[in-house]
N, C-alpha and C positions, 0 to 999 in steps of 0.2 A: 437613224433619223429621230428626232427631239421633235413632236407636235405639245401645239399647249392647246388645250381644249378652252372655251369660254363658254361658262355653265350658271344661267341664272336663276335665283328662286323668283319662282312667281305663286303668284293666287292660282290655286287650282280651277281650272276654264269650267269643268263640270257642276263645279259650287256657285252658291250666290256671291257674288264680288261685289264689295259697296265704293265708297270715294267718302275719304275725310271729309265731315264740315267746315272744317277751318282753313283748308289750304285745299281742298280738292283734289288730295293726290291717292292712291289706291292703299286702301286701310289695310296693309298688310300685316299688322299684330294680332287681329280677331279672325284672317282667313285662313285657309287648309295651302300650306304652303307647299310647292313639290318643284320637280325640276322643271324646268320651263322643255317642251316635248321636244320642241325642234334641236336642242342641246341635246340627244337623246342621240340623236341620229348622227350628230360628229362624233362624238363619244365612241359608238360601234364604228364607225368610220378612221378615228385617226388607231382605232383597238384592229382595226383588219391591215391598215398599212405595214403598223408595225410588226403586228407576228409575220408578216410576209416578211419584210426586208430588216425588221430589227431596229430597235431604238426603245425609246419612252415614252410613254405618254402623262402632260402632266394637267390638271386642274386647274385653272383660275377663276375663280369667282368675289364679286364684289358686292360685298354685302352687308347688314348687321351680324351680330352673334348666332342668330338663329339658321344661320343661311347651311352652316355646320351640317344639319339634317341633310340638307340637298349634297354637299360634299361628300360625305359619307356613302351617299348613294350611288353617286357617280363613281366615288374610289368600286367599291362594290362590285361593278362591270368590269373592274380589268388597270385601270389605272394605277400609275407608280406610286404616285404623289399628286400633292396639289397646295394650291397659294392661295391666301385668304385675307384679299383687303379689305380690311372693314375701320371705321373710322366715323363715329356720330357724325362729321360734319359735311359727311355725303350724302346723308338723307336729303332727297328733294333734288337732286341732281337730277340734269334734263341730259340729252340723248350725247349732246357738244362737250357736255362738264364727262360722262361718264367716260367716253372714246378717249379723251384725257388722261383718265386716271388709270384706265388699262393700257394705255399705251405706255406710261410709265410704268407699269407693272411688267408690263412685259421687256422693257429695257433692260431689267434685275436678272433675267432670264437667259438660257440658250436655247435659242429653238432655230427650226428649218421649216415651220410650216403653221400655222394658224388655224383651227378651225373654229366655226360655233355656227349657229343655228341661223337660217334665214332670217326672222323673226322672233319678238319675245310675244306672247300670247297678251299679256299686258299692257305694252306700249303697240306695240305694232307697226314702227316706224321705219324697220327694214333699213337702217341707214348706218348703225354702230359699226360695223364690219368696216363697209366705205368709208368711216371717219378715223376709225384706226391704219388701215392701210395707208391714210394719206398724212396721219401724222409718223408712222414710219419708214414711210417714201419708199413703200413696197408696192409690188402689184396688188391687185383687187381681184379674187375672182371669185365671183357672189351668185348666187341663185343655183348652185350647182346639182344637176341629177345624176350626176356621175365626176368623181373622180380619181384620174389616172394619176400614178407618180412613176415616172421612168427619170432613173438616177438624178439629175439635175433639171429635171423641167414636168412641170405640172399641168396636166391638160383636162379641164372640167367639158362639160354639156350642160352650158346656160340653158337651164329652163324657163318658155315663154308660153304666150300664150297660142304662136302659131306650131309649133315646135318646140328647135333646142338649137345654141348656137353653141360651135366649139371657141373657148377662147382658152389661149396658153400663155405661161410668164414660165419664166427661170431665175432658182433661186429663190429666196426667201419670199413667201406669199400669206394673204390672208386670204381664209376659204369660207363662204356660206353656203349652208346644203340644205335643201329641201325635204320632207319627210318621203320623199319618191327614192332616193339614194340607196335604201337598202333597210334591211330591222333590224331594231336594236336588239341585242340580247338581252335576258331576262338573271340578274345578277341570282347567282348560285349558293349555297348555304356556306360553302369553304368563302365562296367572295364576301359575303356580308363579315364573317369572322375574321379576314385578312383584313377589310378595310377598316377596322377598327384600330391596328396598328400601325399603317399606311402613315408616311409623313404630311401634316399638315402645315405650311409656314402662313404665321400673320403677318400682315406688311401695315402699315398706317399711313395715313399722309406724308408725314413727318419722311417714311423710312422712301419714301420715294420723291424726295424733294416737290410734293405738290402741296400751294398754300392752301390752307381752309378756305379764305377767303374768295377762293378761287372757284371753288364749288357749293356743293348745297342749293335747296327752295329758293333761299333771298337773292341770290346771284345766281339763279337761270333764268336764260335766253326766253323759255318761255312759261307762260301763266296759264293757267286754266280759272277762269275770272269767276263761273259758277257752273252748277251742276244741277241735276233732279234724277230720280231714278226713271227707271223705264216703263213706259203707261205699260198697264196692262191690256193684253190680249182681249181686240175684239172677235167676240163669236160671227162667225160667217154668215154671207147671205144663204138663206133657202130657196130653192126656186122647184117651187112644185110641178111633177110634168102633169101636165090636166089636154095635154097636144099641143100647147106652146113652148113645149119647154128650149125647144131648141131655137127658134126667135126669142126666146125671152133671155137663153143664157147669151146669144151672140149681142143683142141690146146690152148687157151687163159689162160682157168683153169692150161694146165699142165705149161705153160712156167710161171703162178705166183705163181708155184708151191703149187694150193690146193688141185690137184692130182697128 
């Protein structure tokens, strides 16, 4: 079995994260860049299928030059190989333009399974998955805390918010999992030294027949018009017990209406 993993750098969630002034999009040249976590957990996920049943596991990521670190990283954990489209004129691509350019990316390829992470920490739009699946006119099966592969058919546990639902497809699929699924391993000294000679392929626009003009800030669907950073942190109320304290904190509760 042939999974292609989908692994993005993002701004490290622990760090301060800002937004450009000129375009409001996340100023990732001055941030602490890592793999995006939920990628984490397909990564150790499409790495447990295979040593069970046997195949490969490959990388794609799409990104600038820098994104290399995070590839690296991931080779690290267990993977064969991995593909790297980067192409200046993807900067500023919105969630519709990227779903795109991975979907060609992954045409170039042979696979039998898809995975990557619920969400990017970043965007948090939880939709790329679904937007890939439907321009490859595969099944979708997204949000998963568990999943099953018996020879030709894949059975996940949709996680919700009441539970979990089972949903199954046969054949070629695309998988999103949640950080519930399982733990990722913690890449090994012989790993860090192996993925340094790991094959990495570039792809370009070009090598995947998508136009420039096609993608990019100036041709997305959508804008972020302006921005401010985040007020800071009001200090709480006090309410001293003098023998009212307990009418005075239920007055506090009704007037911010959580009774």
């Amino acid at each position: 079995m042939n999974i292609v993993v989908l692994v993005k750098q993002v701004p490290d969630s622990g760090a301060e994260r800002t937004l450009k002034s000129d375009d409001w999009t996340v100023d990732r040249a001055s941030a602490s860049n890592v793999i995006n976590e939920m990628d984490e957990y397909a990564i150790e996920e499409a790495l447990r299928i295979t040593e069970a049943q046997g195949g490969e596991v490959t990388i794609l990521t799409v990104g600038p030059d820098r994104a290399t670190e995070s590839i690296r990283k991931a080779l690290s954990m267990g993977p064969n190989g991995a593909v790297h489209v980067v192409d200046d004129a993807i900067a500023g691509s919105d969630a519709v333009q990227t779903s795109a350019v991975i979907a060609a990316a992954l045409n170039t390829l042979e696979w039998d399974l898809v995975l990557a992470g619920a969400e990017a920490t970043d965007g948090r739009v939880q939709v790329v998955p679904h937007m890939i699946a439907e321009r490859l006119g595969v099944p979708a099966l997204t949000g998963a805390r568990k999943l099953t592969v018996d020879g030709d058919t894949r059975t996940i546990e949709r996680q919700t918010d009441e539970g979990y639902e089972v949903v199954q497809a046969t054949g070629k699929a695309v998988v999103s999992v949640w950080d519930t699924i399982n733990e990722p391993r913690y890449p090994s000294f012989k790993g860090i030294m192996a993925a340094k000679k790991k094959p990495v392929k570039s792809l370009s626009l070009a090598d995947l027949g998508v136009a420039a003009d096609a993608v990019g800030g100036a041709n997305a669907r959508t804008t972020v018009l302006a921005g401010q950073p985040r007020p800071p942190r009001q200090s709480g109320t006090r309410v001293p017990d003098e023998g009212e304290g307990g009418v005075r904190l239920v007055e506090f509760l009704a007037v911010e209406k959580f009774v």
